[in-house]
C-alpha positions as CSV (number, residue, x, y, z in Angstrom):
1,X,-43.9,-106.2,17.1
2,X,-40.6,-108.0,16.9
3,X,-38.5,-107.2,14.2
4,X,-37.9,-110.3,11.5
5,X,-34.1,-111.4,12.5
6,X,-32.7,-111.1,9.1
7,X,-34.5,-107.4,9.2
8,X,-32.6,-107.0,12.5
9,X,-29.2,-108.4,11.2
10,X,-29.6,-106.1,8.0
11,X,-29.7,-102.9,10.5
12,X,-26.7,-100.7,10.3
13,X,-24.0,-100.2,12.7
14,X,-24.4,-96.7,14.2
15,X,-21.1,-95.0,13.1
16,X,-22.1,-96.4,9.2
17,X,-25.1,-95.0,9.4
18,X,-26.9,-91.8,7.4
19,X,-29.1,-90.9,10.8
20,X,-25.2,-90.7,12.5
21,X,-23.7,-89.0,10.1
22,X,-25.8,-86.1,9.3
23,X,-26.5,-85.7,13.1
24,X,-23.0,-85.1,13.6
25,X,-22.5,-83.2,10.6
26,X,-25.2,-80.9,11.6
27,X,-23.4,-81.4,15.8
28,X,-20.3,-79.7,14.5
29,X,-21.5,-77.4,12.1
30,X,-24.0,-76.1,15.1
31,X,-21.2,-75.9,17.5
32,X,-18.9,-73.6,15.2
33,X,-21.5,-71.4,14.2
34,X,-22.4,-71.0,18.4
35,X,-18.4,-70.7,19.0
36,X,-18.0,-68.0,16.5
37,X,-21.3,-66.2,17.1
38,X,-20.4,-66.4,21.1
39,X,-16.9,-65.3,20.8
40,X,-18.2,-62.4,19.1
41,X,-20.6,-61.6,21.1
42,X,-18.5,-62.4,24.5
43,X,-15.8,-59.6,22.7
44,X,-18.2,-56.7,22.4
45,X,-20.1,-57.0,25.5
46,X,-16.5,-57.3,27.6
47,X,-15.0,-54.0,25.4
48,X,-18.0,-52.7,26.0
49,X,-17.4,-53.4,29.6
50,X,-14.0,-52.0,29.5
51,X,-14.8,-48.6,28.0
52,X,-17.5,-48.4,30.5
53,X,-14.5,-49.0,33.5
54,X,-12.4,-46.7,31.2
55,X,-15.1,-43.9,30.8
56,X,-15.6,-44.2,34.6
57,X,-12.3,-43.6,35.5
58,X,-11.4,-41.1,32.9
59,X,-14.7,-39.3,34.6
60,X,-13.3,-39.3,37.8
61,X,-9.7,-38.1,37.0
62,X,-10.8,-35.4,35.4
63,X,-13.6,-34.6,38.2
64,X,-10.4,-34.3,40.3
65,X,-8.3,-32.6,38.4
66,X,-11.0,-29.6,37.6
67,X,-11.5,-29.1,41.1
68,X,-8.3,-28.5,41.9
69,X,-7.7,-25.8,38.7
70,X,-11.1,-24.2,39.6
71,X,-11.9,-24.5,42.9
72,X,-15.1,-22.4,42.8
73,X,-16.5,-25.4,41.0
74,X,-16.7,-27.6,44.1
75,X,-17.9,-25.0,46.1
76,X,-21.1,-26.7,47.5
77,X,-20.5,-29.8,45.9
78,X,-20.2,-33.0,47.8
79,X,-17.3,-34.9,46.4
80,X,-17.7,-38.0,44.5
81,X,-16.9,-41.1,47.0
82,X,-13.5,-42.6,46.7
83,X,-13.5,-46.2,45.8
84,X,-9.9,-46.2,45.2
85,X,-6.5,-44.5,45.3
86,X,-5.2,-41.0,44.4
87,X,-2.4,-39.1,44.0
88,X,-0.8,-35.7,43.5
89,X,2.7,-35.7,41.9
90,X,5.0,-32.8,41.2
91,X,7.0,-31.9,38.2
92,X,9.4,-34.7,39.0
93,X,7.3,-37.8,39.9
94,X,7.3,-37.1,43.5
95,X,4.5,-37.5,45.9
96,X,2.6,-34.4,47.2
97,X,-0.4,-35.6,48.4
98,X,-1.7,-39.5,48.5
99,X,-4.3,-41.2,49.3
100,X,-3.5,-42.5,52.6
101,X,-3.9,-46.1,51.9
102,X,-1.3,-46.1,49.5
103,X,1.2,-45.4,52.4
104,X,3.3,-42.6,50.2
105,X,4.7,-39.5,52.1
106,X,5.2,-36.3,50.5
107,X,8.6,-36.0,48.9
108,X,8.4,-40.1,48.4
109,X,9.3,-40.9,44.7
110,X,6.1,-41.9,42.9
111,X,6.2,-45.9,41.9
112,X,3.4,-46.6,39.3
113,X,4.8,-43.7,37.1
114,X,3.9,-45.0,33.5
115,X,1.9,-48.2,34.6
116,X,-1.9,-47.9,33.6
117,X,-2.5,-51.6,35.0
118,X,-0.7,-53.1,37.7
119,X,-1.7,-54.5,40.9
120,X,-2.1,-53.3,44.6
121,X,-2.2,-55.7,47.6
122,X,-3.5,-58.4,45.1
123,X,-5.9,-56.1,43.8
124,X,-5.3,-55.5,39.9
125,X,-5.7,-51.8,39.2
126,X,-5.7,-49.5,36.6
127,X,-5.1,-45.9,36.2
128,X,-5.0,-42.3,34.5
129,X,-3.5,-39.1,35.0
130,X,-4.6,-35.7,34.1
131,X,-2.7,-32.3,34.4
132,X,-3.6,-30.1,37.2
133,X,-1.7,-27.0,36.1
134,X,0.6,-25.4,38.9
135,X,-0.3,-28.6,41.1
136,X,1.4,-31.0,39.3
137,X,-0.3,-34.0,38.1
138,X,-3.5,-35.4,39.4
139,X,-3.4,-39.4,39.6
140,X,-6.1,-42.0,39.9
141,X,-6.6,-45.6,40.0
142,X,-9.5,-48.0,40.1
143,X,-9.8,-51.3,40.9
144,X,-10.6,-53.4,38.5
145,X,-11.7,-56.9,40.0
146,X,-15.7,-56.6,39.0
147,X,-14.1,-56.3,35.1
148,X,-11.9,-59.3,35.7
149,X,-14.1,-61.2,37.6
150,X,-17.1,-60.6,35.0
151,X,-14.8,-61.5,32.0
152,X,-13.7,-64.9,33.6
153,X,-17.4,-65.7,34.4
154,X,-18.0,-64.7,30.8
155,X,-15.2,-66.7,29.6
156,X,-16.6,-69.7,31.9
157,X,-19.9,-69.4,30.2
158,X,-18.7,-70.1,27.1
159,X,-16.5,-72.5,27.5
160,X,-19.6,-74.5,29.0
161,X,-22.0,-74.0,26.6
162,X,-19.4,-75.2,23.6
163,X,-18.9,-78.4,26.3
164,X,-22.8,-79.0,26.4
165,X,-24.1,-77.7,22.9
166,X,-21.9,-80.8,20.8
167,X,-23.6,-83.7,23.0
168,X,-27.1,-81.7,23.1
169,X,-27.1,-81.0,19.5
170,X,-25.8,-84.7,18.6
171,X,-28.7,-85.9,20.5
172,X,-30.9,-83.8,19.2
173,X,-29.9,-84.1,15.6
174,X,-30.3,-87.7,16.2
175,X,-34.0,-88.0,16.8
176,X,-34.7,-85.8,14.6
177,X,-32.5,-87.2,11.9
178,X,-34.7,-91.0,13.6
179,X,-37.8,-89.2,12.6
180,X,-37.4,-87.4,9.6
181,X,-35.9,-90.5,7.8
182,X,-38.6,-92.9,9.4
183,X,-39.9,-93.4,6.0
184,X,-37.0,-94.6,4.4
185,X,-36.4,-96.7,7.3
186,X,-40.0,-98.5,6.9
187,X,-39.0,-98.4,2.8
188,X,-35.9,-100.2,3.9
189,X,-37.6,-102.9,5.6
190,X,-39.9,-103.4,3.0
191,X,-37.6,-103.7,0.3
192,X,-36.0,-106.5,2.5
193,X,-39.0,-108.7,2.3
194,X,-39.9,-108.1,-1.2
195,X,-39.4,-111.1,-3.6
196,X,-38.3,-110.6,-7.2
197,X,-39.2,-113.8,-8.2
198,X,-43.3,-112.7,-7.1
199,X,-45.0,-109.4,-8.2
200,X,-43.1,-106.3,-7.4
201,X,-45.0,-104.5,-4.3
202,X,-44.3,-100.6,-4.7
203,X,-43.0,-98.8,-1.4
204,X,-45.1,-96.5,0.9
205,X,-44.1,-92.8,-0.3
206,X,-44.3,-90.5,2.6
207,X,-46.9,-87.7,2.9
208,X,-44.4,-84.8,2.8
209,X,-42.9,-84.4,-0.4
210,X,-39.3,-84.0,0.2
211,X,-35.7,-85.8,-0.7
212,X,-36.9,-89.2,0.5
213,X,-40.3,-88.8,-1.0
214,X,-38.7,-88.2,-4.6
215,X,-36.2,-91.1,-3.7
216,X,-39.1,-93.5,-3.1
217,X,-40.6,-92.5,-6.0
218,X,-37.1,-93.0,-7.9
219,X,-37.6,-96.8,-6.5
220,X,-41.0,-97.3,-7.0
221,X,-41.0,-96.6,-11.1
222,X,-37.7,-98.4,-11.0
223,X,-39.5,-101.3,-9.6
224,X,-41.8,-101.0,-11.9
225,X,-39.8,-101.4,-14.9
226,X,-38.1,-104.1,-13.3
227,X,-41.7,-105.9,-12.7
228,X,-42.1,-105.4,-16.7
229,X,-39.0,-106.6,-18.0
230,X,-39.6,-110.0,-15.1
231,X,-42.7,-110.4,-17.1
232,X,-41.3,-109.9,-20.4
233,X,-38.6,-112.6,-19.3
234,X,-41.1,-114.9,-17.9
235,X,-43.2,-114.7,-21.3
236,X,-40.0,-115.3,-23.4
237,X,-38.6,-118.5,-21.6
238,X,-41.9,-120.0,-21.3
239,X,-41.9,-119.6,-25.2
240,X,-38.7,-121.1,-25.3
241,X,-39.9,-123.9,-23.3
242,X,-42.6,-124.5,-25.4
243,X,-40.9,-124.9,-28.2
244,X,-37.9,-127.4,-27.1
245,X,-40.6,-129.4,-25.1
246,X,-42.5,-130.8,-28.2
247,X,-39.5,-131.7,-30.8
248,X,-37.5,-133.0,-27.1
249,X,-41.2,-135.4,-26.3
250,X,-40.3,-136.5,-29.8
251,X,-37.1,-137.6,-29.5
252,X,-37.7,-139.2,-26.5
253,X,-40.6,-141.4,-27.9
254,X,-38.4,-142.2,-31.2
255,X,-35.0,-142.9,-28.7
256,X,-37.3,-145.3,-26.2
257,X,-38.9,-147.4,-29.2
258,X,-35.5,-147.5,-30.6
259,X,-33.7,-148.8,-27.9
260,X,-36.7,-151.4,-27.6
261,X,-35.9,-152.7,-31.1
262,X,-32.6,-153.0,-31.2
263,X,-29.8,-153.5,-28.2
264,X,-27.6,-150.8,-29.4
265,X,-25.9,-148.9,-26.5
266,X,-25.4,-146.3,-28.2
267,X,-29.2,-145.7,-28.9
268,X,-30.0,-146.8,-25.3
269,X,-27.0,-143.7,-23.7
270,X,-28.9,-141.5,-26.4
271,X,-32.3,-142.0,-24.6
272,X,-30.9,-141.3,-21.8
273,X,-29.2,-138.6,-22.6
274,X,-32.5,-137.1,-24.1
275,X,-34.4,-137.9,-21.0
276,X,-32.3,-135.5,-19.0
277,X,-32.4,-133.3,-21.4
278,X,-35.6,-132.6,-20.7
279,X,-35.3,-132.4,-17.0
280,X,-32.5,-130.1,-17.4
281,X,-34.1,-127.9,-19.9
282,X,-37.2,-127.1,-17.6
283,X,-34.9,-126.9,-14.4
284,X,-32.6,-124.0,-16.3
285,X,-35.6,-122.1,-17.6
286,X,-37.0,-122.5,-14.0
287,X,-33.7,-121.6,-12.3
288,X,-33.5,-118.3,-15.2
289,X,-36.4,-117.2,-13.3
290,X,-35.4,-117.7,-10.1
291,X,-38.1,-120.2,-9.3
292,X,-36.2,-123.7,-8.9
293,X,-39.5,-126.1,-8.2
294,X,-38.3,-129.2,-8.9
295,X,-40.4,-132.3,-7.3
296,X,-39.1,-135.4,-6.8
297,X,-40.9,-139.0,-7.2
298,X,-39.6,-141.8,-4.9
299,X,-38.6,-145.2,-5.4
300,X,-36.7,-147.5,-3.5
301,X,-34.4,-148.8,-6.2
302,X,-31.2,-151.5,-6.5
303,X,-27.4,-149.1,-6.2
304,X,-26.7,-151.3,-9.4
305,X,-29.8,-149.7,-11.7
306,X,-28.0,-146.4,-11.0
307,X,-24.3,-147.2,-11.1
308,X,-25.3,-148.5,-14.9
309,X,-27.4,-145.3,-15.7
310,X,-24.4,-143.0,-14.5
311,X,-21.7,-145.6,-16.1
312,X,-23.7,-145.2,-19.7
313,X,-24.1,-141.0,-19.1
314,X,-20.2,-140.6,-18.2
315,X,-18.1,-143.3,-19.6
316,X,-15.0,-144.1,-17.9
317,X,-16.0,-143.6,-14.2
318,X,-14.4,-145.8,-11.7
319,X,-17.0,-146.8,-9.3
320,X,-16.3,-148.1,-5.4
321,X,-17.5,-149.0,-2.5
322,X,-20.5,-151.6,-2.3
323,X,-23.3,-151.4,-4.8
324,X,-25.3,-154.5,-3.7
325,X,-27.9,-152.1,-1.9
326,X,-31.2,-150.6,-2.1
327,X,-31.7,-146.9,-2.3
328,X,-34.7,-144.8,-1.6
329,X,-34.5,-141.8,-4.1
330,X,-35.6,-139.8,-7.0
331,X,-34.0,-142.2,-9.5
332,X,-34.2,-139.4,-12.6
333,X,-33.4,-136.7,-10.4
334,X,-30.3,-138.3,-8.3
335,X,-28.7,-139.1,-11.7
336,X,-29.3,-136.1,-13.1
337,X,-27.3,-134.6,-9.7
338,X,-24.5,-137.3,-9.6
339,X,-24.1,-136.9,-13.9
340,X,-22.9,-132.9,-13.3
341,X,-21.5,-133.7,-10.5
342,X,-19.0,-136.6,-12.8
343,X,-19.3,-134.9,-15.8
344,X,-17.8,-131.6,-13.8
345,X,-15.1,-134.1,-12.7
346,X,-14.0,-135.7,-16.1
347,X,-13.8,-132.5,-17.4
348,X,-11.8,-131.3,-14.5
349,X,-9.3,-134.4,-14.8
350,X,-9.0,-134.4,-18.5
351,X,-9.1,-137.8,-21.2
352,X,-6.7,-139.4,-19.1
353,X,-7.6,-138.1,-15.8
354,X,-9.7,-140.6,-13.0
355,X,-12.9,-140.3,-11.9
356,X,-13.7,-141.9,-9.2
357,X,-17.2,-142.5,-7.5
358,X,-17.4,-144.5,-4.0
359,X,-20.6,-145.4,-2.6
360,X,-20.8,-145.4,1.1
361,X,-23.9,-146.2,3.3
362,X,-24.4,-146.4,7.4
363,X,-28.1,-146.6,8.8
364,X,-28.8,-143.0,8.7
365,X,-27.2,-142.1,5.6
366,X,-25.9,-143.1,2.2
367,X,-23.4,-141.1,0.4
368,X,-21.5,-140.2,-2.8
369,X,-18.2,-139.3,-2.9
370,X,-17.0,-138.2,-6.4
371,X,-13.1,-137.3,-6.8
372,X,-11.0,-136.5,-9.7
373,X,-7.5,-136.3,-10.7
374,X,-7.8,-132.4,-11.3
375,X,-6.6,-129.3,-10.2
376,X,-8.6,-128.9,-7.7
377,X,-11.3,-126.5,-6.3
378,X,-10.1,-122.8,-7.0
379,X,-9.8,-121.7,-3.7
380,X,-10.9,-118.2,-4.0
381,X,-14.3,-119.3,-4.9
382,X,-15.4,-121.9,-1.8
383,X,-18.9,-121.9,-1.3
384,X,-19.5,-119.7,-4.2
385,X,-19.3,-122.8,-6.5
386,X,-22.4,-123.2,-5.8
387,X,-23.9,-120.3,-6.8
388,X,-25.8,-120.4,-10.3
389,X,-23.1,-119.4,-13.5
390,X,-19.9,-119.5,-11.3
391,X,-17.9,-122.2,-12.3
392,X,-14.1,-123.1,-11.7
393,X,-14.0,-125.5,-14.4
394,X,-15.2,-123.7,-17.5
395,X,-18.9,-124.9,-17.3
396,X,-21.8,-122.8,-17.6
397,X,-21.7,-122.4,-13.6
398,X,-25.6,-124.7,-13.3
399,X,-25.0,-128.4,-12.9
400,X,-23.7,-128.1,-9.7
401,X,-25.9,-125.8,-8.5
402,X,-28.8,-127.8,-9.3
403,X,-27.0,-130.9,-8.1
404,X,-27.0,-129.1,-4.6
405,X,-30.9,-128.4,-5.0
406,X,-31.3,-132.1,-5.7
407,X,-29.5,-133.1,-2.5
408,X,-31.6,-130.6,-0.8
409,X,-34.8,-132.0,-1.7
410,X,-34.0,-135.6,-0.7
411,X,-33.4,-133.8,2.4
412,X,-29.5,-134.3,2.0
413,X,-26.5,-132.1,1.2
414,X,-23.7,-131.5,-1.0
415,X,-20.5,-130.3,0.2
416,X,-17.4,-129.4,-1.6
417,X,-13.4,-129.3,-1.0
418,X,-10.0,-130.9,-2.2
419,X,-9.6,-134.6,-1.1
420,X,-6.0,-135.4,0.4
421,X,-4.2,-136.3,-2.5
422,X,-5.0,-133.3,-4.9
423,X,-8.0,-132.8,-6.8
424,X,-11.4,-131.8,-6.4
425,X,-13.8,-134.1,-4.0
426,X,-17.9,-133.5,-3.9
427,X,-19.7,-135.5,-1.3
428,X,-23.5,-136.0,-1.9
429,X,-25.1,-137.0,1.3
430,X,-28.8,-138.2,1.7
431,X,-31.0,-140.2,4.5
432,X,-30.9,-143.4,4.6
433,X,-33.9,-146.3,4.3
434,X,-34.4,-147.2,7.5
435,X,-34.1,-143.2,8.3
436,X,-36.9,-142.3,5.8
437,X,-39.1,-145.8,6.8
438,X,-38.7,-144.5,10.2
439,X,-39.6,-140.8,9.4
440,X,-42.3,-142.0,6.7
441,X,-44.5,-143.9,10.2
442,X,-43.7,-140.6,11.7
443,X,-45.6,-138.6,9.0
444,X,-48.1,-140.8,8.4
445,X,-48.9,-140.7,12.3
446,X,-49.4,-136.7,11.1
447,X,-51.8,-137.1,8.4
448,X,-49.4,-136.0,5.8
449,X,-50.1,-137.5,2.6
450,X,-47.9,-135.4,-0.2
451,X,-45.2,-137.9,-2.1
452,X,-43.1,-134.8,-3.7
453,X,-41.7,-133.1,-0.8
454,X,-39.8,-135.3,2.1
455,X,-38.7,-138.6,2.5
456,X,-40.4,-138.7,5.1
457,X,-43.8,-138.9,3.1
458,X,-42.6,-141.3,0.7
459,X,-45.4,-144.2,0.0
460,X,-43.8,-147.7,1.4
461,X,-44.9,-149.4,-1.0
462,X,-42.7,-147.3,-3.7
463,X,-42.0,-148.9,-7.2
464,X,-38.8,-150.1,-8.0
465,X,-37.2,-147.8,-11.1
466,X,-35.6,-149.2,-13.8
């Protein structure tokens, strides 16, 4: 089965990962212990060849030299075959007798005197002498190529085995290292797909009960007692909920009949103000719990209805560009979106700072530019302005989030950057009418009926908002 392609993405690089590391750990670790254990062991078995050569020649200098100081010893005996040189030398290092392929005649000063290895025609040698009483000196040498020969092979062996063990090792430490740590790979994956804003799933715990078993277990009552305090969460903000939706359906009510009865604007920007309020209040305690739902009601509404709403919410906005048009939206929503959005840009700019919101609209898209005088966006932030409780601007770090989660369910975006002249500059992009008529045929040529999810499935025949 094909792995998910975040899964795949989330997969280690080789050289970060455990598998590698303790493969190679346990790749080097192998390979000195072999290297010591095999020098050791290729020292004694090549003394142990050498005092074998040694004994062997010592043997046969002496077998030599007793013959000559008791010669009823040899009497009857076949002597031992030569299998290489020998030598009789008098008091003073001459030459009696020879071997005669070491081309010495009898007077001939001796030349290996003192030399127990040395080589002969290319042959390396090595020798011993023993004291044949009124004969002299009794001299012998031995070749020693089979010694050499077996120490180089020896040498050779070794050599290739410390070449061959690393790789070996590494791969083997590596499938084993694959399969022994399978579990926590599978854990791993899991953990990827779980969802904190759902019930906590517990992981798998392997059937042997070693290091990764008690690790998974480690996760599993953590999970646990993250699942608890979730629910604990979840039970506390729903109280809190509760409790600022009935006095906030109050003041609503009182605000609405007030505004009715008398033409005060400021009782009509305090209904309003109380009406998102309310939205706010249920999207923060939805977005505390990580579980941002918001639906969205469509109406196809004049530009001008919303440029008054937004210029009672944030007095002193300049607004540009043409509001003579219609506008397909959520009308509560998109205010609520654009009102951060301003009210993150007044209190950017300052008192005396501009604000400044330009309306702009093609066939496919209408959108909201919203600049201010300010500092500007900090820079180390970028995208991360988004994110819920960061803020640049000493806010609580929401509204524009949530203004972003707006745009995204009109099926628009929000973007953010510093316009050319200084200052911070949002741009709230959504489709336009003729692209959501077009797209609404589209869906209705589906079957799909829902009114809360995509322009594209909003009723033609929409009410206009006031």
């Amino acid at each position: 089965m094909t792995r998910p392609a975040a899964l795949r993405s989330a997969r280690v690089a080789w050289r970060h990962s455990l598998r590698f590391r303790l493969a190679l750990v346990y790749t080097l670790l192998a390979t000195l212990v072999i290297g010591l254990v095999g020098v050791g062991i290729l020292t004694l078995l090549l003394r142990g060849m050498d005092g074998q050569f040694q004994a062997r020649l010592n043997d046969r200098a002496d077998a030599i030299a007793e013959r000559l100081l008791v010669p009823e010893l040899s009497v009857g005996q076949t002597p031992p075959p030569i299998s290489g040189y020998t030598a009789l030398l008098d008091d003073e290092n001459r030459v009696t007798h020879a071997s005669p392929t070491l081309q010495l005649e009898s007077g001939d000063p001796f030349p290996y005197t003192d030399q127990t290895q040395f080589p002969i025609l290319g042959t390396p040698m090595r020798a011993a002498t023993r004291p044949a009483g009124d004969f002299g000196t009794v001299w012998v040498a031995l070749p020693e190529d089979d010694l050499v020969n077996a120490r180089e092979s020896a040498t050779r062996a070794l050599l290739l085995a410390l070449l061959l063990t690393p790789a070996l090792m590494l791969i083997t430490g590596w499938a084993v290292g694959r399969r022994a740590l399978a579990d926590l790979s599978e854990a791993a994956d899991l953990a990827d797909r779980l969802d904190p804003t759902r019930s906590v799933a517990t992981l798998p715990l392997p059937e042997r009960e070693d290091e990764v078993h008690r690790l998974l277990a480690a996760l599993n009552r953590l999970l646990v007692r993250i699942e608890a305090v979730q629910a604990r969460e979840k039970q506390l903000l729903g109280q809190i909920v509760h409790e600022l939706g009935a006095p906030l359906t109050v003041l609503r009510a009182s605000l609405a009949r007030a505004a009715d009865r008398t033409d005060d604007p400021e009782v009509a920007r305090a209904a309003l103000v109380a009406d998102e309020l309310t939205f706010t209040t249920q999207d923060l305690m939805q977005l505390a719990r990580g579980q941002l739902e918001m639906k969205v009601a469509w109406h196809f509404i004049p530009a001008a209805t919303l440029r008054g709403r937004l210029d009672r919410l944030v007095p002193g906005t300049t607004f540009a560009g043409d509001w003579d048009g219609m506008l397909l939206c959520d009308p509560d929503r998109l205010t609520q979106a654009l009102r951060n959005l301003l009210a993150n840009a007044r209190r950017a700019a300052g008192p005396e700072g501009e604000v400044t919101l330009t309306l702009g609209e093609t066939p496919a898209h209408v959108t909201f530019t919203v600049r201010d005088s300010g500092p500007g966006l900090p820079p180390e932030l970028g995208e991360r302005i988004f994110e819920p409780f960061v803020s640049g601007s000493g806010s609580s770090g929401l509204g524009l989030s949530v203004s972003r989660q707006i745009a995204a369910l009109h099926g628009g975006t929000l973007t953010a950057g510093t316009a050319p002249g200084g200052g911070a500059e949002f741009v709230l992009t959504l489709p336009g009418p003729e692209l959501g008529d077009e797209d609404d045929e589209e869906g209705e040529e589906d079957g799909e009926t829902e009114a809360t999810d995509h322009p594209a499935n909003t009723p033609t025949a929409a009410a206009p908002a006031s």
